[in-house]
VEXKE-344753 format. One record per residue (C-alpha): residue number from 0; residue in one letter; y, x, z. Coordinates in nm, 4 decimals, padded with zeros to 6 digits. Layout:
BEGIN
R_NUM_A_Y_X_Z
...
END
This chain:
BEGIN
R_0_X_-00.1388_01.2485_-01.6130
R_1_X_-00.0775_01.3762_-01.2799
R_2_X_-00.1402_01.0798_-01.0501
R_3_X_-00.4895_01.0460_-01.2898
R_4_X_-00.5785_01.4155_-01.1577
R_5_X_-00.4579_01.3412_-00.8006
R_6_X_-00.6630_01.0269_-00.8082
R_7_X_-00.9525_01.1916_-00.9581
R_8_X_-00.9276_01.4692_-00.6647
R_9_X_-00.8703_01.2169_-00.3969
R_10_X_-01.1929_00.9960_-00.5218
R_11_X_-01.3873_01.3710_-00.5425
R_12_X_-01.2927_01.4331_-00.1430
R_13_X_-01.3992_01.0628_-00.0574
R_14_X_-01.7691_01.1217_-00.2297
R_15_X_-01.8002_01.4540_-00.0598
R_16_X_-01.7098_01.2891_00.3315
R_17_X_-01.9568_01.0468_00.2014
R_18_X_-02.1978_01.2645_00.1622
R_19_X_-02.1299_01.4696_00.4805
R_20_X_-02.1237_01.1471_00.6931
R_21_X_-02.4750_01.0602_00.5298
R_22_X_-02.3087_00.7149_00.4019
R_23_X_-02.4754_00.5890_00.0816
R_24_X_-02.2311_00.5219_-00.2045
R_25_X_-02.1119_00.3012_-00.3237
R_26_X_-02.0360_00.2158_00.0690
R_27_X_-02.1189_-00.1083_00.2662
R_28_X_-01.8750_-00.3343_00.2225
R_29_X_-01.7396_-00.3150_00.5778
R_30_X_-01.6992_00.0851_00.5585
R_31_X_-01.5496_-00.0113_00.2521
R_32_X_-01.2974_-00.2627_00.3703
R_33_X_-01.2335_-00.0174_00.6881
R_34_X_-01.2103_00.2229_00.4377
R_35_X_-00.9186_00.0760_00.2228
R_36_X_-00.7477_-00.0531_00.5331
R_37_X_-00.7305_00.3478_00.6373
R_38_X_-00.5462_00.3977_00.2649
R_39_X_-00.2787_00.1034_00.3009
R_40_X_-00.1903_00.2123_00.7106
R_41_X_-00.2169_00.5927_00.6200
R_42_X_00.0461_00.5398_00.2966
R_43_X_00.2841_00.4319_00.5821
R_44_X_00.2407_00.6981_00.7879
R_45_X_00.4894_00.9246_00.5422
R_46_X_00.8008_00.6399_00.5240
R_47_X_00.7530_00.6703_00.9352
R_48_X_00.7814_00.9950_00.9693
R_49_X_01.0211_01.0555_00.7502
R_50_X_01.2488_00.8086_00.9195
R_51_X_01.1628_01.0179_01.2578
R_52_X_01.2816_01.3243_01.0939
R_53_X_01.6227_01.1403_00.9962
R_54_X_01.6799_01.0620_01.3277
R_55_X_01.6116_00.6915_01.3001
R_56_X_01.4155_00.4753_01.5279
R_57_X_01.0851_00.3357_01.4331
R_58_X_01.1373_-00.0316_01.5694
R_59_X_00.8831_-00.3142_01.4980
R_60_X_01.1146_-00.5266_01.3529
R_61_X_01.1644_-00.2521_01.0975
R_62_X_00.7886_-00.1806_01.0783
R_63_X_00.6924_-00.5865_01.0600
R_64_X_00.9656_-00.5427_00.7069
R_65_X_00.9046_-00.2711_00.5309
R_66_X_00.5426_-00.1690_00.6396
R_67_X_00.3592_-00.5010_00.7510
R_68_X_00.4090_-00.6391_00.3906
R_69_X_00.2623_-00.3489_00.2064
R_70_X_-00.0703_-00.3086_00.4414
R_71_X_-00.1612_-00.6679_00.4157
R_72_X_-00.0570_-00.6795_00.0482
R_73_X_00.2539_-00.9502_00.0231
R_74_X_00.3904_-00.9394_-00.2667
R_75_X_00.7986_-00.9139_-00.2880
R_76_X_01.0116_-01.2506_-00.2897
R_77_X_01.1412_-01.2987_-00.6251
R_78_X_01.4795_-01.2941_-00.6390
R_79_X_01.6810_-01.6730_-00.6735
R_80_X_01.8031_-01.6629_-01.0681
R_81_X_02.1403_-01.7838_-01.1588
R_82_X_02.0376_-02.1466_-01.2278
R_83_X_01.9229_-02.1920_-00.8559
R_84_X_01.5889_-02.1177_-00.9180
R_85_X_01.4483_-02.4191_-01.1253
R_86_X_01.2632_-02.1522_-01.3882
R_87_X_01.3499_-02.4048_-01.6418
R_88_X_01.5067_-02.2250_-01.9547
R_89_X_01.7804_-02.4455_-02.2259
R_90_X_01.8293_-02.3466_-02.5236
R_91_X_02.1455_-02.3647_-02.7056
R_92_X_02.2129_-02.6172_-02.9906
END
């Protein structure tokens, strides 16, 4: 129920800096698209900082894995299943 709420809240804020920056709703589709591009980079502004405030370094290779993937939306490797991967299942007679 919470993350409905937070969600809700977050939607309310975006309509009223809508309205403030005289942008009709909903928005053209590239404020739109520059929009949602803002949401995925700013979600990975809190795994960087954190890993700041542990003391560990923010280097691109670790930014290309574990950022990079979630702003442009890859979706996770599956991982290889114990009969090498063929999918196929067997049934037992």
């Amino acid at each position: 129920m919470r993350l409905y709420l937070v969600s809700l809240l977050m939607g309310l804020l975006a309509g009223v800096l809508y309205s403030v920056l005289n942008v009709r709703s909903p928005a053209p589709p590239v404020i739109a698209l520059l929009g949602l591009l803002g949401m995925l980079v700013g979600e990975q502004i809190v795994p960087t900082a954190k890993r700041l405030a542990s003391g560990e370094p923010v280097t691109m290779s670790w930014f290309r894995a574990e950022c990079v993937p979630k702003i442009m939306g890859a979706t996770p490797s599956k991982p290889e299943s114990a009969d090498g991967g063929s999918g196929s299942m067997q049934r037992d007679s």
